[in-house]
Structure formats: structure tokens, C-alpha cells
Backbone as CSV, one residue per row, in Angstrom:
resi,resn,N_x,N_y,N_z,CA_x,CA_y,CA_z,C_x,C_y,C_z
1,UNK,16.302,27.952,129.976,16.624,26.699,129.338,17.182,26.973,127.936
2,UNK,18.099,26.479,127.684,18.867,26.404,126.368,17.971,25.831,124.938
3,UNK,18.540,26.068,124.062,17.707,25.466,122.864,18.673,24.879,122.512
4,UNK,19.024,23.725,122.123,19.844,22.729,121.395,19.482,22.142,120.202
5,UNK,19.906,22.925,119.187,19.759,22.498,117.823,20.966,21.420,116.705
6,UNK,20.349,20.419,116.707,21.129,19.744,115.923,20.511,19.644,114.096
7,UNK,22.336,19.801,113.914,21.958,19.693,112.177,22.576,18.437,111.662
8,UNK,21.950,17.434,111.267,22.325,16.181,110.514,23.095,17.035,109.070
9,UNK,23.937,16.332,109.201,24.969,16.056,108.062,24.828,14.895,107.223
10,UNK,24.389,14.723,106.021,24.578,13.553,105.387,25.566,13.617,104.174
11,UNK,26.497,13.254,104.175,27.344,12.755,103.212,27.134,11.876,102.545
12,UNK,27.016,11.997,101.137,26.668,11.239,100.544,27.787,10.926,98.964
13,UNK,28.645,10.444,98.420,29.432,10.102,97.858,29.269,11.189,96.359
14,UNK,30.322,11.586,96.114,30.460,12.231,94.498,31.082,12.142,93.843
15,UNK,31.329,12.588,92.539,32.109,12.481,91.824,32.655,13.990,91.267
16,UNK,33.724,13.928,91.541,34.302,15.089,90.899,34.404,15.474,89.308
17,UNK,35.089,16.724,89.139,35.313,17.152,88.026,36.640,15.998,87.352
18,UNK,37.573,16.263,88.658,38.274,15.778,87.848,38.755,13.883,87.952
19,UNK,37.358,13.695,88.791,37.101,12.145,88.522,35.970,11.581,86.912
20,UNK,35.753,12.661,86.965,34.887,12.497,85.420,35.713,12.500,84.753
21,UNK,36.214,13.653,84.708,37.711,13.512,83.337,38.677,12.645,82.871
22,UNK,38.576,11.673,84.140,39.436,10.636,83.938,38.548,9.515,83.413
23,UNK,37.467,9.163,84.087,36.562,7.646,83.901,36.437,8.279,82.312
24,UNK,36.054,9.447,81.536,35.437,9.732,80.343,37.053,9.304,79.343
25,UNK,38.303,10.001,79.385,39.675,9.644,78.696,39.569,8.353,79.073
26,UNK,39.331,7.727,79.840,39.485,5.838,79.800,38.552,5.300,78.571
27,UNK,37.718,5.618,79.046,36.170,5.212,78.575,36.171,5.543,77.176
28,UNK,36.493,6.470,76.124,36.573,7.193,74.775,37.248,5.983,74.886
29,UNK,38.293,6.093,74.738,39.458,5.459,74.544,39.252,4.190,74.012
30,UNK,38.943,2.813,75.318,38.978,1.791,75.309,36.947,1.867,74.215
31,UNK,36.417,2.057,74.427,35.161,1.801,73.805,34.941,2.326,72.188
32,UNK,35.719,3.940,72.162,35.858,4.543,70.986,36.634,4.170,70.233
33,UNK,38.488,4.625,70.343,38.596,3.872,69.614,39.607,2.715,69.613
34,UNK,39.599,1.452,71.189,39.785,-0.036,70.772,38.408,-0.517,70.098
35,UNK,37.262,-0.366,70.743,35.875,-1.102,70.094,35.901,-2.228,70.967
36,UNK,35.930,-1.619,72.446,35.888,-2.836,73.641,35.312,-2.504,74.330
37,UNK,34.573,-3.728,74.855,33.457,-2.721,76.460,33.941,-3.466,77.300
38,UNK,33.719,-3.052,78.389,34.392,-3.247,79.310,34.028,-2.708,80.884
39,UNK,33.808,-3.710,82.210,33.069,-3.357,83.249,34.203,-1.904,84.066
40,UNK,35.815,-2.969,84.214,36.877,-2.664,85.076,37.967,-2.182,83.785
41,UNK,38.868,-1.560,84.975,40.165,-1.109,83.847,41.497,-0.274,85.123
42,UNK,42.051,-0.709,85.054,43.793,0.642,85.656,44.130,1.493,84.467
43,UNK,43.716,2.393,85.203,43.844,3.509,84.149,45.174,4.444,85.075
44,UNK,46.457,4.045,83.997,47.337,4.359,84.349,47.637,5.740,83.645
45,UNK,47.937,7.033,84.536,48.059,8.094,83.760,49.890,8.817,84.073
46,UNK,50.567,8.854,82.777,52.026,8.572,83.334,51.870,10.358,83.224
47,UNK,51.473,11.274,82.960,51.874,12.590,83.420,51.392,13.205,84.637
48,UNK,50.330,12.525,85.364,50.109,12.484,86.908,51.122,11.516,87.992
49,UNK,51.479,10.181,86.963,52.359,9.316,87.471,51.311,8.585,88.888
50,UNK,50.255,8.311,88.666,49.455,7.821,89.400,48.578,6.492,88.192
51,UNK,47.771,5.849,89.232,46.864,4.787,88.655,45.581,4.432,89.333
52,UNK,44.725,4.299,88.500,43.333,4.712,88.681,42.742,3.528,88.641
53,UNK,42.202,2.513,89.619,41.082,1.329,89.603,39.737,1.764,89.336
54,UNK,39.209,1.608,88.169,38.004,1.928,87.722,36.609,0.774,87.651
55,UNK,35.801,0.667,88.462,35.039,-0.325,88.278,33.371,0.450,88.246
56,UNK,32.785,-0.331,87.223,31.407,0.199,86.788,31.294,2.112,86.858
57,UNK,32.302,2.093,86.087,32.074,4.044,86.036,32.357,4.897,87.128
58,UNK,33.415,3.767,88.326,33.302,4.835,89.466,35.150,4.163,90.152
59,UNK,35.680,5.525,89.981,37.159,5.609,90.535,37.180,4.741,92.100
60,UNK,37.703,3.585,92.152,37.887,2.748,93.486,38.516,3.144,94.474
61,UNK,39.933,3.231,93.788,41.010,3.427,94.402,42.232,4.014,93.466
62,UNK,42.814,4.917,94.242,44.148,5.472,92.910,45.433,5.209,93.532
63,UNK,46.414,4.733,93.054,47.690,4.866,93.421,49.000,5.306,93.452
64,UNK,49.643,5.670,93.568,51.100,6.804,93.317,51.872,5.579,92.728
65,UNK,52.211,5.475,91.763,52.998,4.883,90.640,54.777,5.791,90.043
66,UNK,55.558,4.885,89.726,56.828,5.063,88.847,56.217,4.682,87.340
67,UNK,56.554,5.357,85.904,56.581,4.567,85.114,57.738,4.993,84.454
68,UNK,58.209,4.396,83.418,60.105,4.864,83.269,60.420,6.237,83.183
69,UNK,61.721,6.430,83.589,62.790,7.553,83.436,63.043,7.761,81.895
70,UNK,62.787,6.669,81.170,63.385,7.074,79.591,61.889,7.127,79.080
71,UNK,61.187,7.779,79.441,59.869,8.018,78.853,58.857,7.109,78.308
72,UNK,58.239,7.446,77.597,57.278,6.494,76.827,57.685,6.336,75.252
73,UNK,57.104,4.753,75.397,57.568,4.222,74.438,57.721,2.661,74.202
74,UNK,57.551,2.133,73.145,56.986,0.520,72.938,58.225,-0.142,72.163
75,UNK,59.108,0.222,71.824,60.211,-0.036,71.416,61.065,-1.556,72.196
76,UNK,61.279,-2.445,71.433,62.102,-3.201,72.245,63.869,-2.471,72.468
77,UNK,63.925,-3.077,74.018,65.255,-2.781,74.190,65.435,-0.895,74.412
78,UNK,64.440,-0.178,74.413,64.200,1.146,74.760,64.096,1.711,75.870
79,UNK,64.095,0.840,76.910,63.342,0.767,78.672,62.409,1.442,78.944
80,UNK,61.801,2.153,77.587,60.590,3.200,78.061,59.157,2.502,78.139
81,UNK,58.068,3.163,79.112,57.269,2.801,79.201,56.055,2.869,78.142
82,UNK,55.126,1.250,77.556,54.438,1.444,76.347,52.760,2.322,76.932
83,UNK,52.799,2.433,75.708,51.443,3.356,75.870,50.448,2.574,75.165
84,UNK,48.815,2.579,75.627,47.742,1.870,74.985,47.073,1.209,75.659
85,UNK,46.808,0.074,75.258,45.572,-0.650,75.775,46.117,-2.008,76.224
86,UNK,46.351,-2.693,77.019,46.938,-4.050,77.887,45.671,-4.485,78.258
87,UNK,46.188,-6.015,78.753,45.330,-6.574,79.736,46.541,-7.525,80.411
88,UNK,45.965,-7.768,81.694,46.275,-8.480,82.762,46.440,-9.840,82.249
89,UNK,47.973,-10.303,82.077,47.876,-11.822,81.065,48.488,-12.723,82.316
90,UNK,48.934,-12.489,83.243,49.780,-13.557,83.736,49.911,-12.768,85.456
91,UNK,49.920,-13.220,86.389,49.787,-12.915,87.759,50.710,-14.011,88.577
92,UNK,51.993,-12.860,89.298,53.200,-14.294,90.129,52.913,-13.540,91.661
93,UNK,53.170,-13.553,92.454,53.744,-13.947,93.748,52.419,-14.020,94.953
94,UNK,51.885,-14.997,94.795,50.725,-15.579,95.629,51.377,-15.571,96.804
95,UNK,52.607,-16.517,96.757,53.503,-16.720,98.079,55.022,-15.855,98.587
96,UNK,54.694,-15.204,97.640,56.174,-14.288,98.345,55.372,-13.257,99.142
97,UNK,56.324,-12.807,100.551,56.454,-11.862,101.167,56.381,-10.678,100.987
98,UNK,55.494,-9.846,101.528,55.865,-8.617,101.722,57.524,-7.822,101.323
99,UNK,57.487,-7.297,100.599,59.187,-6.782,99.917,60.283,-7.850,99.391
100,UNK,59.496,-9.166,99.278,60.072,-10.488,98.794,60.418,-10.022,97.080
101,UNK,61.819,-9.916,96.963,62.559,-9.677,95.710,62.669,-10.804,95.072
102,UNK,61.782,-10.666,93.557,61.761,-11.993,92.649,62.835,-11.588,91.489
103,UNK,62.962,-13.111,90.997,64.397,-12.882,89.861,63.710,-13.891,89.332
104,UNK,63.153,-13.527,88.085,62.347,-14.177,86.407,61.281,-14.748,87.363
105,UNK,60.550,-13.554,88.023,58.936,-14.490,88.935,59.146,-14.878,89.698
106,UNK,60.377,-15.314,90.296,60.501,-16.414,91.447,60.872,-15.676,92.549
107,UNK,60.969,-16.172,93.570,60.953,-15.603,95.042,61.708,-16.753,95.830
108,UNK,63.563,-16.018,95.573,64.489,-16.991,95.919,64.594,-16.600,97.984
109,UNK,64.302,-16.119,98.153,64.372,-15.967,99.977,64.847,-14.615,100.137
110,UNK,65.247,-13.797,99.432,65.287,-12.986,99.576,64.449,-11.700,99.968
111,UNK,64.647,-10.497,100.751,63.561,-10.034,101.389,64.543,-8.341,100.511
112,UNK,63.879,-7.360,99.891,65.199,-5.990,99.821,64.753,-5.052,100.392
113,UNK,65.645,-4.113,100.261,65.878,-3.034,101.208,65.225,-1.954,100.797
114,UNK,64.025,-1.882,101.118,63.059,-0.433,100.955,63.515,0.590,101.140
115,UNK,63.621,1.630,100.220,63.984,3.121,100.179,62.627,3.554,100.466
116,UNK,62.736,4.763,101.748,61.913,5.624,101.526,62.043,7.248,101.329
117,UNK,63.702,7.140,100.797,63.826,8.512,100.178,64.085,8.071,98.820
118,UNK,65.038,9.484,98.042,65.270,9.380,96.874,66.648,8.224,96.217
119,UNK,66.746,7.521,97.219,68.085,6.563,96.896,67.550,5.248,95.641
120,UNK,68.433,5.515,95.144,68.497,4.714,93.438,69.204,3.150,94.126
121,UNK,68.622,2.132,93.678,68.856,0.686,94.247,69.605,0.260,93.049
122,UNK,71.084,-0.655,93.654,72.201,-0.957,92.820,71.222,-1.935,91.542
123,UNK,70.527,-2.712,91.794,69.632,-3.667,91.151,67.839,-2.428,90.822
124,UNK,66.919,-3.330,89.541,65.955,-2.791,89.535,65.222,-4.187,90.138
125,UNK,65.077,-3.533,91.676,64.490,-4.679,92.522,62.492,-5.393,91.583
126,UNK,62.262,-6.172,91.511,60.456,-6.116,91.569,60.197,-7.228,92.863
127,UNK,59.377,-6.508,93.145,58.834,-7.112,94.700,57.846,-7.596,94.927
128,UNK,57.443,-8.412,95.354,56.199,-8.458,96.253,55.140,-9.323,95.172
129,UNK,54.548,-8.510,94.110,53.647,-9.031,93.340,54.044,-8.602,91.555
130,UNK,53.587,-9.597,90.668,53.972,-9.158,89.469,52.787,-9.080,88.687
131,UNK,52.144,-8.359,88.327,50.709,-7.962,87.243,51.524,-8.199,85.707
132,UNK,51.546,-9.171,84.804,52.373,-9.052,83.615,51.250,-8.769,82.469
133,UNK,51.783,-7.803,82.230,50.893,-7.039,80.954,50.969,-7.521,79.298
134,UNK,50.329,-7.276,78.331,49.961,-7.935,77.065,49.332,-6.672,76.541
135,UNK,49.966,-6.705,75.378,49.608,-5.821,74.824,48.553,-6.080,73.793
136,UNK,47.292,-4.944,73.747,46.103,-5.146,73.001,46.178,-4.437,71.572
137,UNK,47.364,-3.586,71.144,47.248,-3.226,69.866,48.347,-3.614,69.115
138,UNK,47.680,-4.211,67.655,48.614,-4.225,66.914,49.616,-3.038,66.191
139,UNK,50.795,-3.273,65.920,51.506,-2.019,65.574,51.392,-0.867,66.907
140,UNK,50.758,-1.034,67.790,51.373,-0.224,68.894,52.144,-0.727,70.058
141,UNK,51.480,-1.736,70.611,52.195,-2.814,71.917,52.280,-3.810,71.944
142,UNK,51.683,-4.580,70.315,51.700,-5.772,70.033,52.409,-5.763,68.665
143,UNK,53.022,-7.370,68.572,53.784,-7.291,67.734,55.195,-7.031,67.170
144,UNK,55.759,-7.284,66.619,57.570,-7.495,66.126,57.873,-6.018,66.728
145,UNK,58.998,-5.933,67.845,59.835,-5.025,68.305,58.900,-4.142,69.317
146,UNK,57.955,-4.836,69.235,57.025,-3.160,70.356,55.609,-4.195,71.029
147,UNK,56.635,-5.541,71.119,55.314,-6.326,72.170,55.610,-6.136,73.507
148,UNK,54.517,-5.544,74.663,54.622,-5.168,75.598,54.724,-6.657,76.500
149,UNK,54.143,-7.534,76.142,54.390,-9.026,76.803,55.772,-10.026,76.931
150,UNK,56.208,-9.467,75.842,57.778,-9.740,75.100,58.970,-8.972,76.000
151,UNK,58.541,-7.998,76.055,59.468,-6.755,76.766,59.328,-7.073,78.630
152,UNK,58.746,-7.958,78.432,58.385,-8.183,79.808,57.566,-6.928,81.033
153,UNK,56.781,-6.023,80.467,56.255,-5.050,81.072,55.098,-5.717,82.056
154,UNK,55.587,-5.616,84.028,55.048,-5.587,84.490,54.549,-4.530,85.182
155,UNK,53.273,-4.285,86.291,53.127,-3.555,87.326,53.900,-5.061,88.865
156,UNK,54.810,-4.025,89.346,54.876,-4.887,90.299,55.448,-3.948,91.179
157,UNK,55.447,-4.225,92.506,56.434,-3.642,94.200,57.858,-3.163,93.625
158,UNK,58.117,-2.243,94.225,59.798,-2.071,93.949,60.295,-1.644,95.618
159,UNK,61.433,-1.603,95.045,62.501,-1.134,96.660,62.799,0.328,96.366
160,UNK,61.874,0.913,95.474,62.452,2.387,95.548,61.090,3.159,95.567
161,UNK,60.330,3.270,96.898,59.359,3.568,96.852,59.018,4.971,97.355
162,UNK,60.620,5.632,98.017,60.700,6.943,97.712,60.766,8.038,96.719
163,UNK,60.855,6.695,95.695,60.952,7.547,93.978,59.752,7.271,93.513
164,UNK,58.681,6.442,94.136,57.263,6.831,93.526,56.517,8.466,93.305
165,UNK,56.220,8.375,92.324,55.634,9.860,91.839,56.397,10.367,91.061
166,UNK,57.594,9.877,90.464,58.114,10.158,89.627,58.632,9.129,88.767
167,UNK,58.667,9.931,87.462,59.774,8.665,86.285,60.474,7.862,86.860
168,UNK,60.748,6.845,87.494,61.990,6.219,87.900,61.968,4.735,87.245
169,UNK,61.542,3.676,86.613,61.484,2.755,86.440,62.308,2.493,85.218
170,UNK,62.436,1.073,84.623,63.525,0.827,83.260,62.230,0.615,82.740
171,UNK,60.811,0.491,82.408,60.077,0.632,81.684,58.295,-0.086,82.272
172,UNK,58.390,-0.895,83.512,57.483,-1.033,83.866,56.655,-0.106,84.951
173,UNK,55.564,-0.584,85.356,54.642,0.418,86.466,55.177,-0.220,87.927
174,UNK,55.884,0.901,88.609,56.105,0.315,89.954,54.928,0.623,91.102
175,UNK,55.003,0.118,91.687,54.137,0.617,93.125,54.540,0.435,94.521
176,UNK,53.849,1.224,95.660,54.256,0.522,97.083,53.861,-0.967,96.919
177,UNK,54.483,-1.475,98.060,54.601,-3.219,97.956,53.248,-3.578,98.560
178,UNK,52.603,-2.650,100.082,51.809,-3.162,100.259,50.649,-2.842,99.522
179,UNK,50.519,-1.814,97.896,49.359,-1.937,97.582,49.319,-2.302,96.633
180,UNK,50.354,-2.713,95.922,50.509,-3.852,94.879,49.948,-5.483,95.653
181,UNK,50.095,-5.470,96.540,49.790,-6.579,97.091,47.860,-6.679,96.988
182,UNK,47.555,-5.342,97.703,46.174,-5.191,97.869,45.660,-5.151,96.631
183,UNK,46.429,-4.309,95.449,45.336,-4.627,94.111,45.648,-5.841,93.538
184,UNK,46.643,-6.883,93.905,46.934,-8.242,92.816,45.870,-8.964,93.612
185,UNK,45.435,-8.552,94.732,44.230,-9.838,95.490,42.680,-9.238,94.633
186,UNK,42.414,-7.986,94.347,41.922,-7.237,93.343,41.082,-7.872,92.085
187,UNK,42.546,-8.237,91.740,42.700,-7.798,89.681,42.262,-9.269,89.420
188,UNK,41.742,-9.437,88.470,41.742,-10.470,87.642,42.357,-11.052,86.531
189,UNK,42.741,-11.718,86.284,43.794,-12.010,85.040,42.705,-11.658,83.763
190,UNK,43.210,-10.956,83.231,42.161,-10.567,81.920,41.385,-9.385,81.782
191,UNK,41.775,-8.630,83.295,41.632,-7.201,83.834,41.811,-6.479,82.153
192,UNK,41.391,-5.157,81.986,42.303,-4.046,80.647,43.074,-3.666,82.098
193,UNK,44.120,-3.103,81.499,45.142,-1.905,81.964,45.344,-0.826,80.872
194,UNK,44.941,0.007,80.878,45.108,1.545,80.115,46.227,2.633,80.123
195,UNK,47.173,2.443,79.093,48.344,3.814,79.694,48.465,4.412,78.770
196,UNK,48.207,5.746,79.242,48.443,7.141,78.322,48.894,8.276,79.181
């Protein structure tokens, strides 16, 4: 007769090295030095070119993000992407479609044409959902020539979602459409958003 030995496996959830490293650079940051506490946060990191849903000290979900081709930067009229501390001020497309292309928020019937290679779209499509950001520092993202709310900096869907993971945007955070969709059902208006 055989002996049949079973070994239970329990998996049980962790946190990495380099999931600490990130919740701790959020966390300094927004608590040290904005002087904000705070439960949740997107902790957008533009030299990974990814974005990090952070809730009660523990990485949710991360996403493969665009943030601009002309680098960083809070400058009006610069197209580069601002750096600092945001929050979630304004939230559009409840009712647009899946890859539904908006022009100033709105969602005229139009549906665009998803890249899933490296092809550059004649237009800078935004799709699907719009996260519109506000900037939380003065003299950095707030304020005359370098307001991130002004500049119109959203996270929203694009049609060039073969160029996610890299620089490609005129200055906002792009994402796939369907998980821009999944984090705008998410986010709360008044969310932080974090980019460094």
C-alpha cells in the first residue's frame, strides 16, 4: 500500500520590497512634506511610467500609463507632464462608451481607432473616461502659469495604447480604456493623485 502524503500550501498575501518602496515615497511625501493624511492616493511614477492605487498602506492595483513625451514639467503651454501633489477635482464620461472619443468632455458619437502597436494617432484622442486633476501646490502646480487644473491635466483612455509604457502623451496620464474605466468607477472625486 502506498503512502500518500499531502502538503497544504497556504498562501497568504505580502508585500514586497519593492511594494514598500513605493507606499513609503508616497507616504513621506504627501504626509512629510504636503502635511496631509490621507487613507487613498495614485501614485503615479513617470520613470516606471506606471500607476499605483494605494489604499490603507496596501498597493491595489497598478497600471501601465503614458505621461508626456516633452517630459516633466508645470509650465503652461509646455505639454509636459506636472509633478506633485493633485487631487481628483472633476470626473466626465459616466455615459460614453468604451473607446468613446470626447472633445472638451463631451462624447459627440464618436467611437476611435485603437492602436495596439506603436502608431502615433493624427489627433491626441482622450477616451472613454476623464479623471481632471488640480493641483495641490502653490508655486508648483498651482497657480499663475503652472496650474495643473488650468492646463487641463487629465488621466483619461487614449487610442494609442500601444504606446503605453512609454512617454507618449502632450502632457496628461493616459491609460488602457478598459482600466481607466475600471478605476473612474474606483476613484472618488477628491481622491490625492501623486506624480513624481
Amino acid at each position: 500500500m502506498k503512502k500518500v502524503i499531502v502538503i497544504a500550501i497556504f498562501i497568504t498575501p505580502f508585500i514586497t520590497n519593492g511594494q514598500i518602496k513605493i507606499i513609503t515615497i508616497a507616504k513621506n511625501y504627501i504626509e512629510n512634506k504636503c502635511k496631509k493624511t490621507y487613507s487613498e492616493v495614485l501614485f503615479i511614477s513617470v520613470a516606471e511610467q506606471k500607476m499605483y492605487h494605494i489604499k490603507e498602506d496596501k498597493i491595489l492595483d497598478s497600471y501601465v500609463i503614458s505621461s508626456s513625451s516633452y517630459g516633466v514639467g508645470n509650465k503652461v503651454g509646455s505639454n509636459k507632464t506636472p509633478l506633485g501633489l493633485h487631487r481628483v477635482k472633476e470626473k466626465f464620461g459616466n455615459e460614453t462608451p468604451l473607446n468613446g472619443r470626447m472633445i472638451g468632455r463631451v462624447f459627440y458619437g464618436q467611437i476611435a481607432k485603437i492602436y495596439s502597436d506603436t502608431t502615433k494617432s493624427k489627433t491626441d484622442d482622450v477616451t472613454s473616461r476623464i479623471l481632471w486633476l488640480d493641483g495641490l501646490e502653490y508655486e508648483l502646480n498651482k497657480g499663475e502659469e503652472i496650474d495643473s487644473y488650468k492646463r487641463y491635466i487629465y488621466i483619461h483612455g487614449t487610442s494609442e495604447e500601444g504606446r503605453l509604457g512609454t512617454p507618449a502623451s502632450h502632457g496628461c496620464i493616459r491609460m488602457k480604456n478598459k482600466a481607466v474605466i475600471e478605476l473612474y468607477d474606483k476613484i472618488k472625486i477628491g481622491t490625492l493623485v501623486l506624480i513624481l
